[in-house]
N, C-alpha and C positions, 0 to 999 in steps of 0.2 A: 541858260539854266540858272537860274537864282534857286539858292537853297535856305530851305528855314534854319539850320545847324550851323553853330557859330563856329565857323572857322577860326584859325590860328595862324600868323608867321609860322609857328613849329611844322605846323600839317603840311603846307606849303614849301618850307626847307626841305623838310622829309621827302619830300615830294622829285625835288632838283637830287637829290640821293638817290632817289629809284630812277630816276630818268636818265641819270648820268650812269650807273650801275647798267643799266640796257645797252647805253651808247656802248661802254666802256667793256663791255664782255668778253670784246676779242679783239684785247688790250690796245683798240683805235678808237679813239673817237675822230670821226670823218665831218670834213666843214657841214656835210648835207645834214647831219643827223645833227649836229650845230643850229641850223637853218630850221629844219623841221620842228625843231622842240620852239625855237622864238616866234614861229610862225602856228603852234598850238598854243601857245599861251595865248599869243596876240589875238588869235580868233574863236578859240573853245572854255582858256581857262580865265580870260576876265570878266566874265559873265555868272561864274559859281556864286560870286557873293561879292559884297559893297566893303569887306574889308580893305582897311590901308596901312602901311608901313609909317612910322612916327616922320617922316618925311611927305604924308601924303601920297603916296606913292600908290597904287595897286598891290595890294598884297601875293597876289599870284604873280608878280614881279620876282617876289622868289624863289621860285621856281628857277629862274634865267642865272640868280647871282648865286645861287648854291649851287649849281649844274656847272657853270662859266668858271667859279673858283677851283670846285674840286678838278677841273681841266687841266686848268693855269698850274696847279700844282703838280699836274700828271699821276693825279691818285689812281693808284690801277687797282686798289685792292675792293673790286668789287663785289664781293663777298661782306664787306663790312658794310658798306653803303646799304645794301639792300637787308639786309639784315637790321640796320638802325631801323629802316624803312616799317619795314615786320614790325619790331617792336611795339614800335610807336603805333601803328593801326590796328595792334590788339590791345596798348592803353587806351587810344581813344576809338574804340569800334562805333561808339555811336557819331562818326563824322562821317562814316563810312556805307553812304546811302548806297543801294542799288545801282543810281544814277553815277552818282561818283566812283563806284566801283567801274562801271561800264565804260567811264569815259578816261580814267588810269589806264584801263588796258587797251581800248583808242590811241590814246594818247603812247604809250608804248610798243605797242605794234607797228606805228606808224614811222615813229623813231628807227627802230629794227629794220623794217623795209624800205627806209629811204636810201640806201647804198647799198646795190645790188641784191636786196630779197635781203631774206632773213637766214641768218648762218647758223652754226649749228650750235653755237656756244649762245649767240639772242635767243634761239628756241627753248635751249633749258629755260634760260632765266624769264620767257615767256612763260610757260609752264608751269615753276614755279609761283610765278606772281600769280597765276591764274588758281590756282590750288591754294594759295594763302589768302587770296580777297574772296572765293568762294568756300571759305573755313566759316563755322557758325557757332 
């Protein structure tokens, strides 16, 4: 899915916020949901667009290194993360295609149901994400 709207680093950090915030809900992140999120990047989110990181890098690369640090640091307060998240996609609502919307919560559900289904604490915060990217 290549898209005409110029992505950012920022949109894509934000992004590793929301996705760790999913993992992180009920205060585990599990290696699968580890796995599942580098295994969406690698196959759904490097195709959104031909941005790179000042290394050449794939910019939807961070996705992995904002997800992987806020781990490493055992940030549990997800509530914060997803909320930056929020913010940030009601500054920049025009990044926030249809398609893009569709494939956040893809991309998120999938996260949720890779270690034993989806719990009750990933359901809220499904919910939520779903009620704030379908906000107009």
């Amino acid at each position: 899915m290549k898209t005409n709207k110029k992505m950012t680093l920022k949109f894509y950090q934000n992004l590793g916020k929301l996705f760790y915030a999913i993992a992180a809900s009920d205060k585990t992140v599990r290696i699968v949901e580890v796995e599942k999120l580098k295994e969406l990047v690698k196959n759904q989110w490097l195709d959104v667009d031909l941005i790179e990181d000042t290394f050449g890098t794939d910019a939807a690369y961070q996705i992995e290194i904002v997800f992987d640090w806020l781990n490493q640091e055992e940030f549990l307060n997800v509530e914060t993360c997803f909320k930056d998240f929020i913010s940030y996609k009601n500054e920049q609502a025009h990044l926030f295609t249809d398609e893009v919307k569709h494939l956040i919560l893809r991309t998120a559900e999938s996260i949720a149901f890779s270690f034993s289904g989806i719990n009750k604490s990933e359901l809220i915060m499904l919910v939520k994400l779903n009620l704030e990217l379908n906000k107009t």
